[in-house]
VEXRO-980827 format. One line per 5 residues: their letters; for each residue y, x, z of N, C-alpha, C. Coordinates in steps of 0.05 Angstrom, whole numbers, plus 5000, padded with zeros to 4 digits. Layout:
BEGIN
a) Y:X:Z:Y:X:Z:Y:X:Z; ...
end
This chain:
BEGIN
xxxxx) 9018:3800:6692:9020:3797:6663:9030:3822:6651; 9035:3821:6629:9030:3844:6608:9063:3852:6613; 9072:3832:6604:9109:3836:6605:9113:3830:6579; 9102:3827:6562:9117:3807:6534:9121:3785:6535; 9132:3767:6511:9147:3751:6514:9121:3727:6510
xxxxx) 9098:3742:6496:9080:3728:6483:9063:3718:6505; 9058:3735:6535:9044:3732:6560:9065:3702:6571; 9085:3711:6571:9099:3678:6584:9092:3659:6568; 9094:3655:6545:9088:3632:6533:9054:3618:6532; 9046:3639:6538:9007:3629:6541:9013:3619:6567
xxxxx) 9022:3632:6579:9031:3629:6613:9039:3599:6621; 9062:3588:6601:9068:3569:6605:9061:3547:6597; 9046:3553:6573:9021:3537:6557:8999:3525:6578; 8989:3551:6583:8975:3540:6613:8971:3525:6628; 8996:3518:6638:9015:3507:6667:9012:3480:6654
xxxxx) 9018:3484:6629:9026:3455:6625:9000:3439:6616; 8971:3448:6615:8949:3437:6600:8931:3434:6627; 8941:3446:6649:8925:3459:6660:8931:3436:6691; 8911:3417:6708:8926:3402:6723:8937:3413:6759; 8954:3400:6760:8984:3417:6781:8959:3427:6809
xxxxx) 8939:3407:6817:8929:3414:6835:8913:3443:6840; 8904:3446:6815:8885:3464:6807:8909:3494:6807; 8919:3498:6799:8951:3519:6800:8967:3519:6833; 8969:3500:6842:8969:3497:6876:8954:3511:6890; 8927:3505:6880:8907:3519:6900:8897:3542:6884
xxxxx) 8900:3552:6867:8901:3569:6861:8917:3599:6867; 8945:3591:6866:8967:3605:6881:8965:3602:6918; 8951:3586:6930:8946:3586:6958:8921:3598:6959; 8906:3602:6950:8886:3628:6957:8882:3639:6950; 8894:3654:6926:8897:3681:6917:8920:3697:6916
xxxxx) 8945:3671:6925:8970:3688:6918:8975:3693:6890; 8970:3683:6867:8976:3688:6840:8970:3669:6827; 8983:3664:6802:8970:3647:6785:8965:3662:6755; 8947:3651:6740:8926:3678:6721:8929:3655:6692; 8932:3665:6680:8918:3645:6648:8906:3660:6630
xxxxx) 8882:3639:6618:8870:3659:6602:8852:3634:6592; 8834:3647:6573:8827:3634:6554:8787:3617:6564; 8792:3599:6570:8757:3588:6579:8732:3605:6564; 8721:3619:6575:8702:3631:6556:8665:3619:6576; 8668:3599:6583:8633:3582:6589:8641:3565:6622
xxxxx) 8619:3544:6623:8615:3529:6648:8587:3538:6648; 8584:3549:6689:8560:3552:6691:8546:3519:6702; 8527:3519:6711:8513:3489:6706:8528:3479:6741; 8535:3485:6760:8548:3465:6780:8574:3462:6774; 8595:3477:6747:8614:3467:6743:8633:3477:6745
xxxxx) 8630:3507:6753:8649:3528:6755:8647:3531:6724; 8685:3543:6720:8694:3550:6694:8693:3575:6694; 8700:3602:6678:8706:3618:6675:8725:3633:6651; 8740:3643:6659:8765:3654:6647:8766:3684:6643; 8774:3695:6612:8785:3716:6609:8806:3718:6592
xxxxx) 8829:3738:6602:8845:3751:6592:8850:3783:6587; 8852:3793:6563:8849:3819:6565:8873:3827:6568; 8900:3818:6572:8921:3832:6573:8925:3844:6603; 8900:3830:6616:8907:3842:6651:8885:3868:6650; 8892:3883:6664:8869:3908:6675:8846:3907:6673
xxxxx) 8828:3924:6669:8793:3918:6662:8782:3900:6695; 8791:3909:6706:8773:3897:6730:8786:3864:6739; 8803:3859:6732:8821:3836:6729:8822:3818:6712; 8812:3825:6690:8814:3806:6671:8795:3785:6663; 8773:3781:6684:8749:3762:6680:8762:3749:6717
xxxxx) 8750:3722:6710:8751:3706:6733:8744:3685:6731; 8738:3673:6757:8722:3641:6766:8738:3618:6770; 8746:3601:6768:8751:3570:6775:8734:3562:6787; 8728:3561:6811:8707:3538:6824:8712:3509:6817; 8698:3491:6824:8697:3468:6818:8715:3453:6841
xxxxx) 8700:3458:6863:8705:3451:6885:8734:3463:6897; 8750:3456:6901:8781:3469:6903:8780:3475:6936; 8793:3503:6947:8784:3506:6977:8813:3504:6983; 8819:3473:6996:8840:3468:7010:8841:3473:7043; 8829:3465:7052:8829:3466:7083:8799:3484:7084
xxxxx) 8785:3472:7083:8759:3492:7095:8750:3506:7070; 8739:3532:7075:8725:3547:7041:8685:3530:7033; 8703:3508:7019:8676:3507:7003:8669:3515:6981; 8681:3542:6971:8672:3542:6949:8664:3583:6962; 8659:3590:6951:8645:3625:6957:8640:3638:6940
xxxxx) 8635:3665:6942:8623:3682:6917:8599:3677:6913; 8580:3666:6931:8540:3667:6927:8546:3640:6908; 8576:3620:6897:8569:3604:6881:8564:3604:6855; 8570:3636:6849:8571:3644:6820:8546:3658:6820; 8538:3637:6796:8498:3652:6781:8492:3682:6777
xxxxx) 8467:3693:6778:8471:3720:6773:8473:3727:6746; 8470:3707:6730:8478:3717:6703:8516:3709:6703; 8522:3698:6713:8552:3697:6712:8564:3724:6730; 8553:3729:6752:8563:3752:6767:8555:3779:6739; 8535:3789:6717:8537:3800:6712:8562:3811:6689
xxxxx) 8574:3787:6683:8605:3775:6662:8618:3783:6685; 8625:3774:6702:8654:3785:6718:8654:3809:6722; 8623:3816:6731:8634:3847:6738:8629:3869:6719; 8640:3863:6694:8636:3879:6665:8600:3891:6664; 8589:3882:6670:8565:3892:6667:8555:3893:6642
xxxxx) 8561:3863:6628:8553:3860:6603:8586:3849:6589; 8589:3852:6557:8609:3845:6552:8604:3810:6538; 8570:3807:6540:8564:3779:6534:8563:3764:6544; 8578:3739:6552:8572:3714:6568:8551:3705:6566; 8538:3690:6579:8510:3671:6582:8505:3652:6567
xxxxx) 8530:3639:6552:8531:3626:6533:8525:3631:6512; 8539:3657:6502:8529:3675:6469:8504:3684:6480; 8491:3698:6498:8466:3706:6501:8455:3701:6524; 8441:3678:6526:8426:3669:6548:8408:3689:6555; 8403:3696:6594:8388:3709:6599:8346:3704:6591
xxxxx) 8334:3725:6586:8308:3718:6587:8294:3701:6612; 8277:3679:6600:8268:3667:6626:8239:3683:6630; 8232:3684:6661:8216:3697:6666:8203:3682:6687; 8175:3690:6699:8161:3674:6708:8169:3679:6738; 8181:3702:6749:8184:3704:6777:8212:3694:6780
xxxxx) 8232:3696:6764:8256:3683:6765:8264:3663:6785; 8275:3652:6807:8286:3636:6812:8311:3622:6813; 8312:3594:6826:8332:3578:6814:8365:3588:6833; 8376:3595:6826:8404:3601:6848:8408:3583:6868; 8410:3590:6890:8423:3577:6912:8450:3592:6928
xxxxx) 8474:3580:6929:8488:3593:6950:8484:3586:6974; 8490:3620:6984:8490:3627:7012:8498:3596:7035; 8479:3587:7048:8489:3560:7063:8504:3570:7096; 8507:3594:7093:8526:3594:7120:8546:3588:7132; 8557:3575:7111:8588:3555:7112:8581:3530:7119
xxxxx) 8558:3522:7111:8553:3493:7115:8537:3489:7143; 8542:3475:7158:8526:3476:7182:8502:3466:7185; 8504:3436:7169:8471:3430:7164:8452:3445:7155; 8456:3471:7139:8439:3477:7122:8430:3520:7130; 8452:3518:7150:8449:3546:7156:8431:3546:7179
xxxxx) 8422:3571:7171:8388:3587:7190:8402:3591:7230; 8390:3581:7238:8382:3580:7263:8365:3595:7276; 8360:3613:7289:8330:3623:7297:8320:3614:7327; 8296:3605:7325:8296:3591:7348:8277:3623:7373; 8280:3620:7394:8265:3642:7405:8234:3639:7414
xxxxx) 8222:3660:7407:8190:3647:7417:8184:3671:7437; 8206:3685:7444:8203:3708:7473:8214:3702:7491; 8189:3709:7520:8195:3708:7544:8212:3718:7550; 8238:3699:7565:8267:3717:7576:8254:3731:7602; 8273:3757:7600:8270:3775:7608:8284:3788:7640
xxxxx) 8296:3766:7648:8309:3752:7670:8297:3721:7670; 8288:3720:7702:8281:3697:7710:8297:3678:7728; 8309:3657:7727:8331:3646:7732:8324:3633:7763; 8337:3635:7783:8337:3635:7801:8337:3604:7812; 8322:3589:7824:8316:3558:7827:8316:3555:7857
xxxx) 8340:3543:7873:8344:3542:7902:8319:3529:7913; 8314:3534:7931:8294:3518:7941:8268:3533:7937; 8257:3547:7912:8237:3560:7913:8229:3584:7915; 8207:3591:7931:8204:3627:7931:8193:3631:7923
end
């Protein structure tokens, strides 16, 4: 925080609008707790937050939906590429004031499924091993 008197009071404004679980897990996997003002929901439900009284590179951030208590279900491949271009100051417009152009090669976002076990890539082998395993009995 900034160190005025005006940062505690948004601060505590916050805390108090804001529900206890969501500030729990928040402070357990980041180590901090942040307030700032909702600036859009992308469409699975992640929030997003800015405050300018924190540092340029700090002052945009994500709420996942999904809260990562025990296992991480929530990740960075969950945030859209028009939302990844808001966090990382690329543009100073959210997706909301200026929706990206739709285009015909465009596709729909998916996150990365390597957390999830049903859904992560496997490769199966279609080459002859290169050692032949030794079978008692036969020569």
């Amino acid at each position: 925080m900034s160190g005025n008197i005006g940062s505690f009071v948004g601060f505590i404004k916050k805390m108090i609008n804001t529900p206890l679980y969501y500030s729990v897990n928040k402070y357990v996997c980041c180590n901090e707790l942040r307030y700032g003002t909702l600036v859009g929901t992308d469409d699975q439900g992640n929030e997003y937050y800015e405050n300018n009284d924190y540092f340029m590179a700090r002052n945009r951030w994500v709420q996942f939906k999904k809260p990562n208590w025990f296992m991480l279900e929530s990740d960075a491949s969950d945030v859209p590429p028009e939302w990844h271009r808001w966090l990382h100051n690329m543009t100073d417009d959210t997706p909301v004031v200026k929706p990206p152009v739709e285009r015909k090669f465009h596709m729909d976002h998916k996150p990365n499924p390597t957390l999830n076990f049903e859904d992560r890539y496997v490769p199966s082998t279609t080459t002859k091993p290169k050692v032949e395993a030794w079978v008692p009995g036969k020569n």
